[in-house]
C-alpha positions as CSV (number, residue, x, y, z in Angstrom):
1,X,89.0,-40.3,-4.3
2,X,85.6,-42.2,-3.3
3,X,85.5,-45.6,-2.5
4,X,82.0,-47.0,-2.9
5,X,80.4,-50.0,-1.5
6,X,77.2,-51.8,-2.7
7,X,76.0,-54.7,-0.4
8,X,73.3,-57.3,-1.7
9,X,71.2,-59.7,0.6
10,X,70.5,-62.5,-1.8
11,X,68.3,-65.5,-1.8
12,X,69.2,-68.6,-4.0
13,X,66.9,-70.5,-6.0
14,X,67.2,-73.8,-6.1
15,X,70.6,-74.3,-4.0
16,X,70.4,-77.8,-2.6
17,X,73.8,-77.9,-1.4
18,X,76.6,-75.9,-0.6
19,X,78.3,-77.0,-4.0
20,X,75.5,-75.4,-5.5
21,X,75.5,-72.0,-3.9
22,X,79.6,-71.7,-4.3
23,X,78.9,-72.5,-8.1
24,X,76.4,-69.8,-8.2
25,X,78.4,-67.5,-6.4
26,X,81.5,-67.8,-8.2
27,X,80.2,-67.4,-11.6
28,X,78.1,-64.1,-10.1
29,X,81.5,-62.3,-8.6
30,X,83.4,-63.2,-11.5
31,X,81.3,-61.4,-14.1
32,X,81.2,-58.4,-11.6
33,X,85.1,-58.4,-11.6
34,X,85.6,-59.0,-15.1
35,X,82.5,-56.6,-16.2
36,X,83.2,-53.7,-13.8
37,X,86.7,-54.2,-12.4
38,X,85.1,-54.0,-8.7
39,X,86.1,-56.6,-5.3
40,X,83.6,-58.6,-4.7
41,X,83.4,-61.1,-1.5
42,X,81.0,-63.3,0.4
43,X,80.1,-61.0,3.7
44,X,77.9,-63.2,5.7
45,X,75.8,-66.2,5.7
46,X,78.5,-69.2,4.3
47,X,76.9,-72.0,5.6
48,X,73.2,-70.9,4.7
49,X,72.4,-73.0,1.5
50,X,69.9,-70.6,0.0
51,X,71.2,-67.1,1.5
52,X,74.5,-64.9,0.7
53,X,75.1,-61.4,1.5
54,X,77.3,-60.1,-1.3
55,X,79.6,-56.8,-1.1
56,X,80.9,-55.0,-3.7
57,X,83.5,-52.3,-3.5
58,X,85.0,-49.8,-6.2
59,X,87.2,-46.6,-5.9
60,X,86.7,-43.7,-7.9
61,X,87.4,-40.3,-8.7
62,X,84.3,-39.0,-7.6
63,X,81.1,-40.1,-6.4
64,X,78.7,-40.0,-9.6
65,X,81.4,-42.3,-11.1
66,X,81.3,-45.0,-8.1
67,X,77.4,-44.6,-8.8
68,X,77.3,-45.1,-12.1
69,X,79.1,-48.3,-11.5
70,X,77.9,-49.7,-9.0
71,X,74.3,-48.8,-10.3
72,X,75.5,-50.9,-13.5
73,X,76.6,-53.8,-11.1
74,X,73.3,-53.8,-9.4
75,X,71.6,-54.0,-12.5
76,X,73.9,-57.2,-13.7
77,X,73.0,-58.9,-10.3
78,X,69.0,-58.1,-10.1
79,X,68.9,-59.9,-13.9
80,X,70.9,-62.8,-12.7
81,X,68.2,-65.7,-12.8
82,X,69.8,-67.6,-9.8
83,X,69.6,-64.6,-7.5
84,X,67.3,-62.5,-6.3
85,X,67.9,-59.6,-4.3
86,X,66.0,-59.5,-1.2
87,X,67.7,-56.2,0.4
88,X,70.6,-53.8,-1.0
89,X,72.4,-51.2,0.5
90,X,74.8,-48.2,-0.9
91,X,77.5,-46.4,1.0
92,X,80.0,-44.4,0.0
93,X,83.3,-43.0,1.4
């Protein structure tokens, strides 16, 4: 068993409120979960308007599996057009 983790520093274009970033957000972990089957969550930076830190966590039976995926999710999020990934790191367990 491998659990995998992706995390994603993110900048948010044109977020001018909280509202706006939650909206963006949500509709971002949602297609994760529903695309992937992976937990997603906010990490850091809530009350930044224009800055989340995403992670992204799936288990798997070995670790060119929890790649593939998470390489897949990584993709989905670097072609969102409200995101941009600033830094991204991979670990796995």
């Amino acid at each position: 068993m491998v659990v995998g983790i992706v995390t994603w520093d993110l900048h948010l274009n044109g977020c001018a409120s909280l509202k706006d970033k939650r909206r963006i957000l949500k509709s971002l972990k949602d297609r994760l979960h529903r695309r992937f089957n992976v937990s997603v969550a906010e990490t850091a930076h809530q009350e930044l308007w224009q800055r989340a830190e995403l992670a992204c966590c799936v288990m798997a039976t070995d670790r060119r599996q929890a790649e593939t995926v998470l390489g897949a999710a990584d993709r989905l999020v670097a072609g969102d057009g409200f995101a941009r990934i600033i830094d991204s790191t991979m670990s796995f367990v």
